[in-house]
C-alpha positions as CSV (number, residue, x, y, z in Angstrom):
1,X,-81.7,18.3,-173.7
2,X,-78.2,17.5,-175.4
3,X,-76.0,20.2,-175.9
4,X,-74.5,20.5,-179.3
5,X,-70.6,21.9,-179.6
6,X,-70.0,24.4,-182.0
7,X,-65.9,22.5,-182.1
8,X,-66.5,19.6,-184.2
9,X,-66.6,22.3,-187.2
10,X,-62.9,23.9,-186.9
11,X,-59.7,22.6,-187.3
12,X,-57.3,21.2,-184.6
13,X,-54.0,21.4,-186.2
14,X,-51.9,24.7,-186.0
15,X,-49.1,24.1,-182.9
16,X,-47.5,27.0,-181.8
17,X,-44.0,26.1,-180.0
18,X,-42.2,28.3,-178.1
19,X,-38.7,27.6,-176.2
20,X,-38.9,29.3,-172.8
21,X,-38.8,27.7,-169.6
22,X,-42.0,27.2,-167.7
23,X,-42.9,28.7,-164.3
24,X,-43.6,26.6,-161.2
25,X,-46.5,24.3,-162.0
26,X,-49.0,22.0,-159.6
27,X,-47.0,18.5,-158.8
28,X,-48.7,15.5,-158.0
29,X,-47.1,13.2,-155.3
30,X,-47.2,9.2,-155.6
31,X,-50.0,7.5,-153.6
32,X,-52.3,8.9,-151.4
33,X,-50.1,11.8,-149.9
34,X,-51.4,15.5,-150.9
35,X,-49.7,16.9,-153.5
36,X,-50.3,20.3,-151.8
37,X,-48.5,19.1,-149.0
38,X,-45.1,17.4,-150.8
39,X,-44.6,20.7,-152.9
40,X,-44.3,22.6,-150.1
41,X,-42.3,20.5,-148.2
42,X,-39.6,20.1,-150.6
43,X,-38.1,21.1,-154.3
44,X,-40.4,19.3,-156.9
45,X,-38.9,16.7,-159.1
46,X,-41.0,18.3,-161.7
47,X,-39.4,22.0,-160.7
48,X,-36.0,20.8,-161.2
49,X,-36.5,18.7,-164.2
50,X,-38.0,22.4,-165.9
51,X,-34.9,23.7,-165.0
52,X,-32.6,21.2,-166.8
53,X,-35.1,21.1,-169.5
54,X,-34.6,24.6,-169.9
55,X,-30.8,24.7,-170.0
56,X,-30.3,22.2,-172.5
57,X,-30.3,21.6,-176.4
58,X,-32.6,19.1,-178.5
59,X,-30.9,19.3,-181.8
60,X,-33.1,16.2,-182.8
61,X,-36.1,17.8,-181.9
62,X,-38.4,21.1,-182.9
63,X,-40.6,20.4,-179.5
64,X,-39.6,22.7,-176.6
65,X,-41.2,23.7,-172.8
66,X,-44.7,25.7,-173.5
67,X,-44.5,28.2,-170.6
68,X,-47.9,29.9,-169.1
69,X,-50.6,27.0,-170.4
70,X,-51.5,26.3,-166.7
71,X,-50.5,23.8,-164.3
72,X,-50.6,19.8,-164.2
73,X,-48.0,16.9,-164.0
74,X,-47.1,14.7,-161.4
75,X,-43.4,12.9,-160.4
76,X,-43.0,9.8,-162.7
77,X,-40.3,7.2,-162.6
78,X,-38.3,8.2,-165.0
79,X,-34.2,8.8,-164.4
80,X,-34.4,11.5,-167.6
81,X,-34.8,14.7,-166.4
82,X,-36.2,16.4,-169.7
83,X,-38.2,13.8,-170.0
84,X,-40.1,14.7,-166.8
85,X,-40.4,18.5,-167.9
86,X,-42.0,17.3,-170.7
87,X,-43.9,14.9,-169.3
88,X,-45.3,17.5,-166.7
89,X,-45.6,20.5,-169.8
90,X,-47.8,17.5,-171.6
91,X,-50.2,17.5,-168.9
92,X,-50.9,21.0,-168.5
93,X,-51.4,21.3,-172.3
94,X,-53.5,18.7,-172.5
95,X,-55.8,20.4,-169.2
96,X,-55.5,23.3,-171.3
97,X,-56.7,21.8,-174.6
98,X,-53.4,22.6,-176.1
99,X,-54.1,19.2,-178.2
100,X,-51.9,19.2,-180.8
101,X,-49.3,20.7,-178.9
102,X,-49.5,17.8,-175.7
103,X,-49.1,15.0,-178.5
104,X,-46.3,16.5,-179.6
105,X,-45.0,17.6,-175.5
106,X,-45.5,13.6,-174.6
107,X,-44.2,12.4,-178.1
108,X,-40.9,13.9,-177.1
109,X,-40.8,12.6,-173.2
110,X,-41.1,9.3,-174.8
111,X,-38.2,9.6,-177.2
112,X,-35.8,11.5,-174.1
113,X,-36.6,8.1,-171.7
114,X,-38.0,4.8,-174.1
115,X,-38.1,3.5,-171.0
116,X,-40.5,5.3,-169.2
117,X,-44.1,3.8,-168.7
118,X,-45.6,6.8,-168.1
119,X,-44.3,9.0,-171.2
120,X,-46.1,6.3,-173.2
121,X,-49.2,6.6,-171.2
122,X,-48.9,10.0,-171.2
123,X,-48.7,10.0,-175.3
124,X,-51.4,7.6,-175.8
125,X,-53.8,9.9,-173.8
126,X,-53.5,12.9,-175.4
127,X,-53.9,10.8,-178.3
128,X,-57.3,9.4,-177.4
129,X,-60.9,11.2,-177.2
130,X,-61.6,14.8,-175.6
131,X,-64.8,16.3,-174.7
132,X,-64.6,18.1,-177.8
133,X,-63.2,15.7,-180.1
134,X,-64.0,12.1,-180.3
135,X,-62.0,9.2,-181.6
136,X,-63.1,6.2,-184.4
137,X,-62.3,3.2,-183.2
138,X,-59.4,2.8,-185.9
139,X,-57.6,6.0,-184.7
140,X,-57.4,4.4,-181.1
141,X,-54.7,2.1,-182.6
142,X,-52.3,4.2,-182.5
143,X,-53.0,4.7,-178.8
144,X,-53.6,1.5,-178.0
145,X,-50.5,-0.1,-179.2
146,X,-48.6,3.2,-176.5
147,X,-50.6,2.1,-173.9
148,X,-49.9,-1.7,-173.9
149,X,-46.3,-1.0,-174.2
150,X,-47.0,1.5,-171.6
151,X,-48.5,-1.2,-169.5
152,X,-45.4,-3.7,-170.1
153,X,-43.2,-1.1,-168.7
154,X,-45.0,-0.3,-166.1
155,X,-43.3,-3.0,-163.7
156,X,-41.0,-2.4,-160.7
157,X,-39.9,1.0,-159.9
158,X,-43.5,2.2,-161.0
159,X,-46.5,2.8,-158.4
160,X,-49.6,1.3,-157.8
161,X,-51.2,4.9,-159.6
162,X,-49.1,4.4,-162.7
163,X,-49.3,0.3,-163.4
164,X,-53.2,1.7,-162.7
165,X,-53.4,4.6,-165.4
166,X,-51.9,2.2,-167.9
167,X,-54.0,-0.1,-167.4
168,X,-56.9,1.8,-167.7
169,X,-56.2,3.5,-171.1
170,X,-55.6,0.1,-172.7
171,X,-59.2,-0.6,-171.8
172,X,-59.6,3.1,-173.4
173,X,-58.4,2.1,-176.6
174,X,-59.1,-1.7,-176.7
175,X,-60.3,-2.8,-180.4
176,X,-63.3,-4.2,-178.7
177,X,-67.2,-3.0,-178.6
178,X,-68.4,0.9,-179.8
179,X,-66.1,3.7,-179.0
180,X,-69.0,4.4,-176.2
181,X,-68.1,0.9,-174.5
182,X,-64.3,2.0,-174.7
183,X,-65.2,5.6,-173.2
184,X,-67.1,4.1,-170.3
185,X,-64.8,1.5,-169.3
186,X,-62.1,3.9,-169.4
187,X,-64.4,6.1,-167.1
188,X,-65.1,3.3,-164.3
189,X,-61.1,2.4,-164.4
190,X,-60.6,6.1,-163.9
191,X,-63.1,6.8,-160.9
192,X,-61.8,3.6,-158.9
193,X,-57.9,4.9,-159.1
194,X,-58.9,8.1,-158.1
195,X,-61.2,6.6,-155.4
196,X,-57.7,5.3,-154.1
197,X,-55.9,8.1,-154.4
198,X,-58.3,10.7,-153.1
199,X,-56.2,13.4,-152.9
200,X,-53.9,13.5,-156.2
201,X,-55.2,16.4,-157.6
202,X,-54.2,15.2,-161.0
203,X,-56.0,11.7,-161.3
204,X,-59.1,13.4,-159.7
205,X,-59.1,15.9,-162.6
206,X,-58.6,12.9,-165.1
207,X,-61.2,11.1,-163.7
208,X,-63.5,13.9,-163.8
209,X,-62.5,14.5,-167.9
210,X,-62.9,10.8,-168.2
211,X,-66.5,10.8,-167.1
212,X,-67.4,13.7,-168.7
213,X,-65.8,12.3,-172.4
214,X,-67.8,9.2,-171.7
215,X,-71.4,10.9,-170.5
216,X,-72.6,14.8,-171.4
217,X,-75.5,14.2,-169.4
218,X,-76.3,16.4,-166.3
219,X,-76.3,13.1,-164.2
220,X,-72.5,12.6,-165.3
221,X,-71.4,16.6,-164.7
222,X,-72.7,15.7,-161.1
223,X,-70.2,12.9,-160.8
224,X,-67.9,15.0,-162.5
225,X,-68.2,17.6,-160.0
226,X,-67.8,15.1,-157.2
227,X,-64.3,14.4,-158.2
228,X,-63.9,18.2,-159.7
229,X,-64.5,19.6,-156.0
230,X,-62.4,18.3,-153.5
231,X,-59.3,19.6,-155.5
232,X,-60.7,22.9,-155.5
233,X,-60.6,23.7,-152.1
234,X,-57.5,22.2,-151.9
235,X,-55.7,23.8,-154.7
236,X,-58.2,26.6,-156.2
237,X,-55.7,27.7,-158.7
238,X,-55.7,24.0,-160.2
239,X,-55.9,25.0,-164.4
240,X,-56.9,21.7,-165.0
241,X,-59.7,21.4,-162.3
242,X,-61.4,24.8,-163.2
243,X,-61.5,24.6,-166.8
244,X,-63.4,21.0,-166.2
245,X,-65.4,22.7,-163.6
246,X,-66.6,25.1,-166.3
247,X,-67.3,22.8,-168.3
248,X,-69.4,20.4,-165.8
249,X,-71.2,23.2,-163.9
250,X,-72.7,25.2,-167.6
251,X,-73.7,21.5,-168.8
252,X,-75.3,20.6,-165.9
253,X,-77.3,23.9,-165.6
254,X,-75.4,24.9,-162.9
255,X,-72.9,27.7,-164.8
256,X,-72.9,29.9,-161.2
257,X,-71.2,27.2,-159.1
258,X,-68.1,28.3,-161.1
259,X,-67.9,32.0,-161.3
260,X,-65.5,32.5,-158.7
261,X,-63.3,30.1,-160.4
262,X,-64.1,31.5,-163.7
263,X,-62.9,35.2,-162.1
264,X,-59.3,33.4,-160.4
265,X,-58.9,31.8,-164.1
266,X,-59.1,34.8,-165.6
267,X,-56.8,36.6,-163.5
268,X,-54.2,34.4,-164.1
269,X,-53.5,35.8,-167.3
270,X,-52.1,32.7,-168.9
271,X,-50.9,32.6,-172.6
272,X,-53.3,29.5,-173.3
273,X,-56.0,30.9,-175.6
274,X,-58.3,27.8,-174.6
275,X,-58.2,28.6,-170.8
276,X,-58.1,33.0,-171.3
277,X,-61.5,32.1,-173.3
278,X,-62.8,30.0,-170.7
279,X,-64.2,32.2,-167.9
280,X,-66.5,33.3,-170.7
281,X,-68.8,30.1,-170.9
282,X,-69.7,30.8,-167.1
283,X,-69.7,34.5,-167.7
284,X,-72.2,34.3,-170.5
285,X,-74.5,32.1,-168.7
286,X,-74.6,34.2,-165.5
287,X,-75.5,37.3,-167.4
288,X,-71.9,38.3,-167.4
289,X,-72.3,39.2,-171.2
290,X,-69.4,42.2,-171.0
291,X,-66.5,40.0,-169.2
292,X,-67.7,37.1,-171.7
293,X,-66.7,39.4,-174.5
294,X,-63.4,40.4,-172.9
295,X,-62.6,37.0,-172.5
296,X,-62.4,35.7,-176.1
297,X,-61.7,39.3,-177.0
298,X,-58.0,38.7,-175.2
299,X,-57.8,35.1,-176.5
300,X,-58.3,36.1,-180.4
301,X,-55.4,38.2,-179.7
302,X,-53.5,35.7,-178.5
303,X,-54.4,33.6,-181.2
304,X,-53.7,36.5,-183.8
305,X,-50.2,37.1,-182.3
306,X,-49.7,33.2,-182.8
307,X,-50.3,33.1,-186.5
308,X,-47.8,36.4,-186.7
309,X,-45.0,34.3,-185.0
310,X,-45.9,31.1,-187.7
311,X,-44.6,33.8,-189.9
312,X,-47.4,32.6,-192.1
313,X,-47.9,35.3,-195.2
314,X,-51.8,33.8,-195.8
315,X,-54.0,36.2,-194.3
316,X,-56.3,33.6,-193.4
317,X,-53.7,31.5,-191.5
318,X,-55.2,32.6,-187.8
319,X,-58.3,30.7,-188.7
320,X,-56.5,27.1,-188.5
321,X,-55.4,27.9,-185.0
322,X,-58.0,25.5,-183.2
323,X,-60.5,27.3,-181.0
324,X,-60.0,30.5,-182.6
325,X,-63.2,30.2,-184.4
326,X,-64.8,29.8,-181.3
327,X,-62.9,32.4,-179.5
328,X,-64.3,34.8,-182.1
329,X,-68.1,33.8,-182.4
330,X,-68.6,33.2,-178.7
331,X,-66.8,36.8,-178.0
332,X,-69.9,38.3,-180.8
333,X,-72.5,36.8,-178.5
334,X,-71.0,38.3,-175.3
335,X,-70.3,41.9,-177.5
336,X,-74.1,41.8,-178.9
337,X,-75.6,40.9,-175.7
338,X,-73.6,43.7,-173.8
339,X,-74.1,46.3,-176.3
340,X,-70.1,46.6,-176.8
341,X,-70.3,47.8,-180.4
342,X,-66.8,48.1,-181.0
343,X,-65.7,44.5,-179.4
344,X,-68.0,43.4,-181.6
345,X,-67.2,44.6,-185.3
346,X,-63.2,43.9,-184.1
347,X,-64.3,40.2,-184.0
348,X,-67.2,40.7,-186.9
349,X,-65.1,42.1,-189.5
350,X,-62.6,39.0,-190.6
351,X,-65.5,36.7,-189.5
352,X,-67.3,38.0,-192.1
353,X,-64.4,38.1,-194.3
354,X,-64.3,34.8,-194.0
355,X,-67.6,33.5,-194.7
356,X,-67.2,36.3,-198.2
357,X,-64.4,34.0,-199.4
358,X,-65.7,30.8,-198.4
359,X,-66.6,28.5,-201.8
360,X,-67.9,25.4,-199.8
361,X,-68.8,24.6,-196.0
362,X,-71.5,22.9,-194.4
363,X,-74.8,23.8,-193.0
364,X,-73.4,23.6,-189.6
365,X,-70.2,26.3,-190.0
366,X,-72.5,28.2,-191.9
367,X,-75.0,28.3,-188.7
368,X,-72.0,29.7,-187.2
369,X,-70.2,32.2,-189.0
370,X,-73.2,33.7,-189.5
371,X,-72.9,35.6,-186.3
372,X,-70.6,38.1,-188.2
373,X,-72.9,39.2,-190.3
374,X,-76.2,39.3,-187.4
375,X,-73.1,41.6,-185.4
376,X,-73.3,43.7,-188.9
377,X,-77.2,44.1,-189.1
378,X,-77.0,45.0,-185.0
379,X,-73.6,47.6,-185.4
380,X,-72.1,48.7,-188.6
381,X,-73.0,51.5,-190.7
382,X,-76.1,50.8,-193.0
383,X,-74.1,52.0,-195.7
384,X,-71.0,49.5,-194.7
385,X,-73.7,46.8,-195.2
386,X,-75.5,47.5,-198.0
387,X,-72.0,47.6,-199.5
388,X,-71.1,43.9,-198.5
389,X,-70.9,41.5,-201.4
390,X,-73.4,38.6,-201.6
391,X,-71.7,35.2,-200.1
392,X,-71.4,32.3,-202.0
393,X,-72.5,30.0,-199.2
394,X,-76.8,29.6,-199.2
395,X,-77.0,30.1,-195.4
396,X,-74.5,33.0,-195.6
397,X,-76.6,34.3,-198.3
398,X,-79.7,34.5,-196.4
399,X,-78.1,36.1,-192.6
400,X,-76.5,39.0,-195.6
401,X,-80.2,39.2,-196.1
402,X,-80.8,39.7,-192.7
403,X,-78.6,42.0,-192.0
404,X,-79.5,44.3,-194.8
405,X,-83.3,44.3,-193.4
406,X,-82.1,44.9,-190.7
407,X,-79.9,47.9,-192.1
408,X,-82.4,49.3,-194.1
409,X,-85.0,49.6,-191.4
410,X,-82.8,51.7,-189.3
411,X,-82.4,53.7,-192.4
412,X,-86.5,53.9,-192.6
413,X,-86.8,52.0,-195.5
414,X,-89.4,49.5,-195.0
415,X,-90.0,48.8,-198.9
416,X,-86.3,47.8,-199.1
417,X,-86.0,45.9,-195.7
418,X,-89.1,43.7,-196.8
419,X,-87.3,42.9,-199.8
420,X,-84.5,41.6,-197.6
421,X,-86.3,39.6,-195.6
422,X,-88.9,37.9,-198.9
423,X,-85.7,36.9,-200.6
424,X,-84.6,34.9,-197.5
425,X,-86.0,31.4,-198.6
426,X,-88.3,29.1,-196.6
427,X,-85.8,26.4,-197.3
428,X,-82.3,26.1,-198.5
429,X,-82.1,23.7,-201.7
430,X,-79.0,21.8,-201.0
431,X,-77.2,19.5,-203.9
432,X,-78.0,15.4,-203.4
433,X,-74.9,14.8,-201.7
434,X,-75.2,17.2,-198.8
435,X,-79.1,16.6,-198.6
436,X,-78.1,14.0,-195.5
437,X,-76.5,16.4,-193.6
438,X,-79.0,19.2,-193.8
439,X,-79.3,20.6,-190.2
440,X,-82.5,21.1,-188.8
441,X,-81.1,24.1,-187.0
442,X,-79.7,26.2,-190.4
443,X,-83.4,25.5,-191.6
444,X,-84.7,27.1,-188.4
445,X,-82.0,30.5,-188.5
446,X,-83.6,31.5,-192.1
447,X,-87.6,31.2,-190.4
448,X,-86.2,33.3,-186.8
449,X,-84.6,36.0,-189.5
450,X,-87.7,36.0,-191.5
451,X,-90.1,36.2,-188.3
452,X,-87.7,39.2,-186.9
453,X,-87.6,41.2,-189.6
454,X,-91.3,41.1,-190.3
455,X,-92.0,42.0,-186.9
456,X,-89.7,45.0,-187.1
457,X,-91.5,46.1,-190.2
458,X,-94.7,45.5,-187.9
459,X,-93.7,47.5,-185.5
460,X,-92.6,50.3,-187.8
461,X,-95.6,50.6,-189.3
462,X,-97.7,50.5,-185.6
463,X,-98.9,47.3,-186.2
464,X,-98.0,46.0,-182.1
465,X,-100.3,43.3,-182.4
466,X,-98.9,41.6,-185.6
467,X,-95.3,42.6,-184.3
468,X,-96.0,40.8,-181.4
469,X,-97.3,37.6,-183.1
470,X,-94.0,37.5,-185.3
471,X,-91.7,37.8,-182.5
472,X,-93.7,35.0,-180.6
473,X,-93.6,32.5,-184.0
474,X,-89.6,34.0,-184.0
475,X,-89.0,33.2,-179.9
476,X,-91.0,29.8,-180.1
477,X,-88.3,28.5,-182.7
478,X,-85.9,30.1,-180.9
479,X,-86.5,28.3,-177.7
480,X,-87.4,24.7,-179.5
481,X,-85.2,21.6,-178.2
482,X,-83.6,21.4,-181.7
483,X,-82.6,24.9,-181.8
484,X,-81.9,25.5,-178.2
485,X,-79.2,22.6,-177.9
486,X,-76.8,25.3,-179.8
487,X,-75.8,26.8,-176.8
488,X,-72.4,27.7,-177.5
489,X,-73.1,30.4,-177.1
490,X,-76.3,30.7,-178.4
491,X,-76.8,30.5,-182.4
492,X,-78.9,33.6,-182.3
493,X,-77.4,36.6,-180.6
494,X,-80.5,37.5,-178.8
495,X,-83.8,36.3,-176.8
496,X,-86.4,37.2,-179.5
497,X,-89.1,36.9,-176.3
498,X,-87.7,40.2,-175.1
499,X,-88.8,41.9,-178.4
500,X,-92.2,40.4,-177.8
501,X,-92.1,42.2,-174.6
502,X,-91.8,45.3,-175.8
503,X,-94.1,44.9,-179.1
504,X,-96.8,43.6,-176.2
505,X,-96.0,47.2,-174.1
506,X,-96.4,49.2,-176.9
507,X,-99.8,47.2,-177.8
508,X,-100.8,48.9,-173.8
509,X,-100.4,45.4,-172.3
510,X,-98.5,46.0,-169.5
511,X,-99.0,42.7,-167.8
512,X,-97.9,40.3,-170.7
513,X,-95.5,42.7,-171.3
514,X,-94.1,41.6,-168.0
515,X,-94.8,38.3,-168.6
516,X,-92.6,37.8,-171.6
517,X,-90.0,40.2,-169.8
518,X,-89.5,37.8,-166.9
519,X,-89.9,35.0,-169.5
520,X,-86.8,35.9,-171.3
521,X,-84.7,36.1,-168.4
522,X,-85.3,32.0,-167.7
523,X,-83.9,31.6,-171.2
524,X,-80.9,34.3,-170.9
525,X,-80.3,35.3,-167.7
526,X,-79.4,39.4,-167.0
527,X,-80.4,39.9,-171.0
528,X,-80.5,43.8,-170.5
529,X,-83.4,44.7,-172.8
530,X,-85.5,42.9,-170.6
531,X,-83.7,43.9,-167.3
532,X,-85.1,47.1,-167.8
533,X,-88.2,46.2,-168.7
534,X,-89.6,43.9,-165.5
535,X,-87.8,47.2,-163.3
536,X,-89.7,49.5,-165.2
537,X,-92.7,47.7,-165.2
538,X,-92.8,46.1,-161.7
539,X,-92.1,49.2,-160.4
């Protein structure tokens, strides 16, 4: 099954800078020493370059030392000092996803030492491709041209490891083959440098992102994990090797292998929204659903007190910090899930906001922001909702739809919730130019709305057994590979099956009951609804 990320949709352009010193941070040490083992030995050339960096000036730069996005960076030859903090501050944004912000780290070690291989290297790979965000083959120029220069440089007074990274990001961004080719060649160059240098923790975790920007299979999260593992128990607080770890562990179906890195993340208490939302991808998919929530719930924060400091007057502004989006909707499906009401209308409320002012978007971010207005029809007031204002946006229109059935049957209205749920359409006409990028998935949200609400209706009016046929058409397209694949989180903030559980109880079938119960929890595991049914009915 692929796995579809909800990223591709939202900006990646807001850079927040901030000019503080940064704390002590993870050092890598040249060739096959640990870098565990030369930290604590001696005074980091990384640690003191921070703390020139810190005491000194750019007047012909706006780029300063991001403090608190984690730990990464390794010594480099470089005689420059600053250029070294940045180089290392570059790193750790770029383990953090910071993407914007590690260009603009690496542009600067560049410019502070012209001469050093590895501020170039650094520069073109934060540059290239991210498991998030791919690269045309045209915007690997750019890259490419830094990493051949980087290359050139790259001669006496650099190591093996650095002549070797340089090397393998010009086959990265070569103008030669698909950008798949590129990805994969980069990949193999990666895993034999970090095959001979086993324990730098740094080159095992660009490895690892390396195979897993090249491959999103399961087969490649395993090899991924290979790499991902050893620098755990070496260094368990390594930023860069849990947040991969995350990543690998819930794509291969394995999301429990990293909860107790997901919990030591977490505790750091870093001021990288990216990594403060993390924990939540392994939370959710554990049946974590509270500590999901409270994950993105502190990252929005951080993301909201990063568009006050832009000094930005638009209201809206937040929204173009990247991952913010995501911070948001994945922090509704952890709220809804858990119950937590009032996590969930915090993040709801400008979400739906949003998608009230939106004029244009696609099918896609549509699919998306819609989970604002399924945490209205699960939370809010009836009479909040029934006050809404019909969105402009067709897929927007039809979850307001939902979420006014789903209003007006708490209010007992079964007349009014069935006109809700007629006037969401079978299909969505879209205009001739946006026909090609219909998304199968949209197409499927307004049939799962439909099947829900007619269920509840069903089940208002003691119909069990229709209830429990709607609920089974809702959790069959629910559950379908096309729909499925949006797992991030999932596009529909509950297991439908669970309510065909309960229609099937209430029908006196106990055993299917249980069935469907046990059934849900394959598809979401420690969904509460249906927690409390298997106890109650195993008992």
């Amino acid at each position: 099954m692929t796995r579809t990320n909800f990223l591709a949709f939202f900006p990646a352009s807001v850079c927040l800078l901030a000019a503080v010193p940064l704390a002590a941070q993870d050092n890598a040490h040249e060739g096959g020493h640990s870098e565990q083992a030369a930290t604590a030995a001696t005074p980091s050339v990384s640690e003191a370059a921070k703390e020139a960096s810190s005491e000194v000036e750019h007047p012909d730069s706006a780029t300063f030392i991001l403090a608190d996005y984690g730990n990464g960076g390794f010594p480099i030859a470089t005689s420059v000092p600053q250029a070294q903090a940045f180089f290392d501050n570059g790193i750790e944004l770029a383990f953090a996803f910071a993407h914007q912000e590690a260009i603009d780290a690496m542009a600067e070690a560049a410019r502070l030492d012209p001469a050093c291989a590895m501020c170039l290297a650094g520069h073109a790979y934060t540059l290239g491709p991210t498991l998030n965000y791919g690269k045309t083959m045209e915007e690997r120029a750019e890259p490419h041209a830094l990493a051949k220069r980087a290359l050139d440089l790259a001669g006496a007074g650099t190591s093996d490891l650095e002549r070797g990274w340089a090397a393998a990001l010009v086959e990265r961004f070569r103008p030669q083959g698909t950008e798949e080719d590129r990805d994969k060649a980069y990949a193999k160059a990666m895993a034999a440098l970090a095959a001979r240098f086993p324990e730098h923790d740094t080159f095992q975790v660009l490895a690892a992102d390396a195979q897993m920007s090249s491959d999103y299979t399961a087969e490649s999260m395993v090899a991924a994990n290979r790499l991902i593992e050893p620098v755990l128990a070496r260094n368990p607080d390594h930023t860069g090797a849990m947040h991969f770890y995350i990543h690998s562990t819930e794509i291969g179906g394995e999301p429990g292998k990293a909860e107790a890195y997901a919990d030591r993340l977490a505790a750091l208490e870093l001021d990288a929204s990216h990594l403060v939302h993390m924990p939540s991808h392994t939370y959710y998919w554990v049946g974590r659903y509270q500590d999901a929530a409270d994950a993105n719930r502190k990252a929005v924060q951080i993301g909201e007190h990063q568009a006050m400091a832009m000094d930005d007057e638009d209201p809206m502004a937040v929204w173009g910090i990247p991952y913010h989006t995501h911070n948001v909707i994945f922090g509704l499906g952890g709220a809804m899930m858990a119950g937590d009401s009032r996590t969930a209308l915090m993040l709801a409320r400008p979400l739906v906001e949003r998608a009230q002012s939106r004029e244009e978007g696609s099918s896609f971010g549509q699919l998306l922001m819609s989970a604002g207005y399924f945490a209205f029809g699960r939370f809010e007031s009836p009479e909040v909702v029934l006050d809404l204002p019909e969105p402009r946006l067709p897929y927007l229109k039809a979850a307001w739809r939902y979420a006014r059935g789903e209003a007006l049957a708490f209010l007992g209205d079964t007349e009014g919730a069935a006109k809700e749920r007629d006037a969401i359409p079978m299909r969505v006409e879209l205009p001739e130019d946006e026909e090609e990028n219909r998304l199968a998935a949209a197409d499927q949200m307004l049939a799962i709305t439909r099947a829900v609400l007619t269920g509840r209706l069903a089940m208002m009016d003691g119909r069990y057994r229709d209830a429990a046929a709607s609920f089974a058409e809702a959790a069959q397209i629910e559950e379908t590979e096309d729909f499925s694949r949006f797992s991030d989180p999932p596009a529909f903030w509950y297991p439908v099956r669970r309510d065909l559980a309960q229609a099937l109880l209430a029908a006196g079938d106990e055993q299917a009951a249980l069935r469907e119960a046990r059934a849900t929890l394959e598809v979401r595991p420690r969904d509460p609804v249906a927690v409390e049914l298997v106890a109650r009915l195993a008992a």
